[in-house]
C-alpha positions in Angstrom: 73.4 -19.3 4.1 70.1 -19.9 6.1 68.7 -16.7 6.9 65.9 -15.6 9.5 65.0 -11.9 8.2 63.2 -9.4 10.6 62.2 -6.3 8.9 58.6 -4.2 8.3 59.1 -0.4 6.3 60.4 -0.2 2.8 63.7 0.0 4.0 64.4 -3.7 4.3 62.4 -5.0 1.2 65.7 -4.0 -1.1 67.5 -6.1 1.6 65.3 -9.0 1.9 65.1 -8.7 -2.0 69.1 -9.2 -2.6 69.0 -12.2 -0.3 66.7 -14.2 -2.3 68.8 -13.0 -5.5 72.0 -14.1 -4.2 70.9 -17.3 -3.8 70.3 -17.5 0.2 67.5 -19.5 2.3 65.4 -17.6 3.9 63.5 -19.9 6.2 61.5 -17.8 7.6 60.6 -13.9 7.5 60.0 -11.8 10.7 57.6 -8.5 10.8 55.5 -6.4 12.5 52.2 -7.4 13.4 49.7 -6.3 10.6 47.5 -2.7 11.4 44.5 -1.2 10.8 44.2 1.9 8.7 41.7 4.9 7.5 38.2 5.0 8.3 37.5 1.7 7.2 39.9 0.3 9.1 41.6 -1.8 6.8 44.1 -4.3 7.1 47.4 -3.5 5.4 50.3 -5.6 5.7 54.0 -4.1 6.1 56.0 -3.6 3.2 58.0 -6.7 4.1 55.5 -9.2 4.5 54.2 -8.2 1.0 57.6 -9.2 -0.8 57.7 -12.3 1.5 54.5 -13.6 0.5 55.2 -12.5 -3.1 57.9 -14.8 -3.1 56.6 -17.8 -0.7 58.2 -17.2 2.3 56.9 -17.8 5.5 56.1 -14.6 7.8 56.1 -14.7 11.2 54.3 -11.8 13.0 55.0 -12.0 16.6 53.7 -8.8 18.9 56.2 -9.6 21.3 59.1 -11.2 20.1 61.1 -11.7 23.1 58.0 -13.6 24.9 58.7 -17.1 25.6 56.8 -18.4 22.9 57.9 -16.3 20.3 61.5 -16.8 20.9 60.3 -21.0 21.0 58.8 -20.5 17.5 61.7 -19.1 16.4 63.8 -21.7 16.9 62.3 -23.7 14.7 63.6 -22.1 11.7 66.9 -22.9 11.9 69.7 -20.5 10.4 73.0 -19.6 10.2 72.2 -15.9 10.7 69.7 -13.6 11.8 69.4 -10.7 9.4 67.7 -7.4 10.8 66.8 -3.9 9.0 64.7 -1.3 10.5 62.2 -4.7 12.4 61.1 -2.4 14.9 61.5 -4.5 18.0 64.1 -5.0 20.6 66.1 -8.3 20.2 66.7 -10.8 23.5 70.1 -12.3 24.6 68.9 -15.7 23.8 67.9 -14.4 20.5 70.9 -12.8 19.7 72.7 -15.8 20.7 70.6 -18.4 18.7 71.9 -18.7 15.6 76.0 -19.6 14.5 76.7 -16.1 13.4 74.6 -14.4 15.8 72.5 -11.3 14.5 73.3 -8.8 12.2 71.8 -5.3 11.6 71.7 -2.6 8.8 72.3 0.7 9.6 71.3 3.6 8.0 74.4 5.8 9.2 78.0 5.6 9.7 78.1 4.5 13.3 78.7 5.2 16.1 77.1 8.6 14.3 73.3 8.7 14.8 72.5 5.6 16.5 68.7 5.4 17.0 65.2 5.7 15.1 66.1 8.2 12.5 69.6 8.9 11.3 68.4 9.5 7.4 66.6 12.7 8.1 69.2 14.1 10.8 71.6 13.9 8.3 69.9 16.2 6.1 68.3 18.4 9.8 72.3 18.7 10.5 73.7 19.3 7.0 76.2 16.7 6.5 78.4 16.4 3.3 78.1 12.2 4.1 76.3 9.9 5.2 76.3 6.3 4.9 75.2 1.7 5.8 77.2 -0.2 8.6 76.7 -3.8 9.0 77.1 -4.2 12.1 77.2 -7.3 14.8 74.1 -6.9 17.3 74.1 -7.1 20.9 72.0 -6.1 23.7 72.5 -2.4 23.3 70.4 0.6 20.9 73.0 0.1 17.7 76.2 -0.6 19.7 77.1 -3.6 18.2 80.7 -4.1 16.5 81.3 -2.5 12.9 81.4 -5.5 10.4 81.8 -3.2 7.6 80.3 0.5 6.3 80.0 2.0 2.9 79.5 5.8 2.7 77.9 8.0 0.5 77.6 12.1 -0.5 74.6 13.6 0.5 73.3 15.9 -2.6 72.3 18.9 -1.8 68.8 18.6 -3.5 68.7 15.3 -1.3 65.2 14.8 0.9 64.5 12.5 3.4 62.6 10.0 0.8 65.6 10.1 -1.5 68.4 9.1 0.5 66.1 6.7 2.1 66.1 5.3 -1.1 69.8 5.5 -1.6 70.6 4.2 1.6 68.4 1.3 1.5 69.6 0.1 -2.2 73.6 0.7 -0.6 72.4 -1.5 2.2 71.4 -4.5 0.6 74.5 -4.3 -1.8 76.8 -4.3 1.5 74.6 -6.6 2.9 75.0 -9.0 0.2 78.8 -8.7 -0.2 79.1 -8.7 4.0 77.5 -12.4 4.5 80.1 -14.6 2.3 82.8 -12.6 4.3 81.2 -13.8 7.7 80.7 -17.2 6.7 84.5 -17.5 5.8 85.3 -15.5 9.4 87.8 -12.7 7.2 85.9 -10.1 8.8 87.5 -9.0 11.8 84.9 -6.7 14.0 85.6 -3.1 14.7 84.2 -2.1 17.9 82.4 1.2 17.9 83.9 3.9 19.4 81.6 5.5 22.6 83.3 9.4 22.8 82.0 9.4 19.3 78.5 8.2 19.1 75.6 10.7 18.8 71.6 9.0 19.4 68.8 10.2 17.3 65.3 9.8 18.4 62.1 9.1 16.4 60.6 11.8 14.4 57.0 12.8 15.6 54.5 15.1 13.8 55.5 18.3 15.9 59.0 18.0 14.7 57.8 19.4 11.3 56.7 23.1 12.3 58.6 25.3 11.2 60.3 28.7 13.8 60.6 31.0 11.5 62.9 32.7 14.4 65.9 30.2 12.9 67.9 30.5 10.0 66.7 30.0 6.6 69.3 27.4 5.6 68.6 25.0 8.9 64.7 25.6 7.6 65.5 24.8 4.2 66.9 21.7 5.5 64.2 20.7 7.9 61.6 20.9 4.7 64.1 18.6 2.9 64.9 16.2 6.2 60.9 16.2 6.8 60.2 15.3 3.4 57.8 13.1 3.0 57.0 12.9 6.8 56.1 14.6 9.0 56.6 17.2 6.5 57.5 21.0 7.4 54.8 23.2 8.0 53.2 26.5 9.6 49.8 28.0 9.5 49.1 30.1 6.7 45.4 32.6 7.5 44.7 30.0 9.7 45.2 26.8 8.2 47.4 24.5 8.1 50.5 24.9 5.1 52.9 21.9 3.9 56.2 23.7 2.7 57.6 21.1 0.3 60.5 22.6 -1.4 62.4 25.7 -0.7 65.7 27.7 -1.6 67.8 30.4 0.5 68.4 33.7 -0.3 71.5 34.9 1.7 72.6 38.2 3.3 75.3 38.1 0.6 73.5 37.9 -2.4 72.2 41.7 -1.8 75.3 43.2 -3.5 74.7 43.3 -6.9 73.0 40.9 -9.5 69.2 39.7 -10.5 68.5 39.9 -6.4 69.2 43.4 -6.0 66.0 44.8 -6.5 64.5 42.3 -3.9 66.7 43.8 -1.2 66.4 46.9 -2.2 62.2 46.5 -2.5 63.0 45.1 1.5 64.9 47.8 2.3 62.1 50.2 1.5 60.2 49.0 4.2 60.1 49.0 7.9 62.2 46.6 10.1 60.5 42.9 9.0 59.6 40.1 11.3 60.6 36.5 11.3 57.8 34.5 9.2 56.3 38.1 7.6 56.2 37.3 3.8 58.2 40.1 1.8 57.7 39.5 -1.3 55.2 37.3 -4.1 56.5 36.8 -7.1 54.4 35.1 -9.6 56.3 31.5 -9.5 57.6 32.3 -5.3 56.6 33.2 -1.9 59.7 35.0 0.0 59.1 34.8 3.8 62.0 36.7 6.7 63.5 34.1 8.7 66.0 34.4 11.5 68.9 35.2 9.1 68.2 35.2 5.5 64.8 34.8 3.4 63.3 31.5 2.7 61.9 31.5 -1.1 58.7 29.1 -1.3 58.7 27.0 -4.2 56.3 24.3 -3.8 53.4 24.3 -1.1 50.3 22.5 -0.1 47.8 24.1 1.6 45.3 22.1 4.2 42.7 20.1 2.0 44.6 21.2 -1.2 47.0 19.2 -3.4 50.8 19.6 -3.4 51.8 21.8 -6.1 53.8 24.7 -7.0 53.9 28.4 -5.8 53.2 29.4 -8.8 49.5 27.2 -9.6 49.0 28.1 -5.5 49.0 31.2 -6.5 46.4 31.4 -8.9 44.0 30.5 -6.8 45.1 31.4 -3.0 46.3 35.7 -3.2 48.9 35.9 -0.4 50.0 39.4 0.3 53.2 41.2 1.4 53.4 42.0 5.2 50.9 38.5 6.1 52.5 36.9 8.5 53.0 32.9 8.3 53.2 31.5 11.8 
């Protein structure tokens, strides 16, 4: 087929990647307008335009696309299909109606479940068992479009917000791949999405990533795995500012009995805790009160510092019991 792609994060490379494998035209390649970044203010192109011109594809890099001149230029490249994952701009009515197929769109979730800007990480924030890719048919709506076809996966429990991005980007553009043919040949018969059931997710923004250590340790544990690698989870350790990168629970159950029971009964020792006081150091761990439970520190990074383990952190950062992490 003849394919117009519109995509910019890493997301869509694996997808504009198995087009070219399979075999499909792509006449031309849609992103987001290049940016400047770090003090020098250097130009760096998205992910997607990197592959494109790796492989000799024209990009197109319209600020606007739905301005009358951007929707003219994109006529030019004619195609059977408009391919979209993760572009980052909202598609016209004449867009969506320019090519024979109209426009499809890769979803990272099983819709009508997390429609919007970041269904990867809620996923992990909400502690699904499954998560998943629809292909679905766009129209003028935030991810509304009918179901063309989904493909679901498990979500591990060590699973972070990088890895399934990973996951769900490599099951997208094997769906993706297999989806087209079926279009062309019209044995795909569209399942529209189902409205009582769809949940909207917005886009993640720095704040997100602090952590309350008022709530429970498991949704905290997940919010360090969901955040990971941005925004990240963090609080303020003496003052500064403190990256929690991986963490593990300790539960109310595992008092009774076992390796744990002198923990508990170290805890118990002492007066009534607060959320976010830090109750015990271990010399590989960091165990902090939460809400419900203890959250055991594993790996940190402490503003200005690398990302490493409790146990190097330690050797040069003393944290006591009773400091409180806020």
């Amino acid at each position: 087929m003849k394919i117009v792609f519109m995509g910019t994060p890493d997301f869509a490379v694996g997808a504009l990647k198995a087009l070219i494998e399979a075999g499909h035209e792509i006449t031309a390649v849609v992103t987001q307008p290049d940016k400047q970044k770090g003090r020098e203010r250097k130009v760096q192109f998205s992910p997607v335009k990197e592959c494109a011109l790796a492989h000799g594809l024209t990009v197109l890099q319209p600020a606007r696309i739905k301005e009358p001149e951007a929707v003219e230029e994109l006529r030019k490249y004619r195609a059977d299909i408009f391919v979209v994952a993760a572009f980052g701009q909202i598609l016209s009515k004449e867009i969506l109606e320019m090519p024979k197929y109209g426009c499809v769109n890769i979803h990272a979730s099983l819709l009508p479940k997390y429609r919007g800007a970041s269904p990867i990480q809620y996923a992990i924030l909400n502690g699904d068992d499954v998560t998943g890719v629809t292909i679905m048919q766009m129209d003028e709506g935030m991810d509304t479009g009918d179901i063309l076809t989904m493909k679901a996966i498990p979500v591990e429990r060590e699973d972070t917000g990088g890895s399934l991005f990973e996951k769900l980007s490599v099951l997208g553009a094997q769906l993706l791949v297999k989806t087209l043919p079926r279009i062309e040949a019209g044995d795909i018969i569209p399942v529209k999405q189902q409205e009582e059931d769809a949940t909207h997710v917005r886009m993640l923004r720095k704040e997100m990533g602090r952590i309350d250590w008022e709530k429970d340790a498991e949704v905290l544990e997940r919010l360090i795995r969901g955040m990971n690698p941005w925004p990240s989870a963090f609080c303020t350790c003496r003052g500064k500012s403190m990256k929690i990168w991986k963490a593990e629970v300790f539960r109310q159950e595992q008092r009774e009995g076992g390796a744990h029971n002198g923990l508990f009964k170290h805890i118990g020792e002492k007066n009534m805790v607060q959320p976010g006081e830090i109750v015990l150091v271990t010399k590989d761990s960091i165990h902090v009160q939460t809400g419900k439970d203890i959250l055991i520190l594993r790996e940190v990074q402490l503003e200005g510092k690398k990302r490493m383990p409790v146990k190097d952190f330690l050797l040069g950062y003393q944290v006591k019991e009773g400091e409180i992490l806020e």
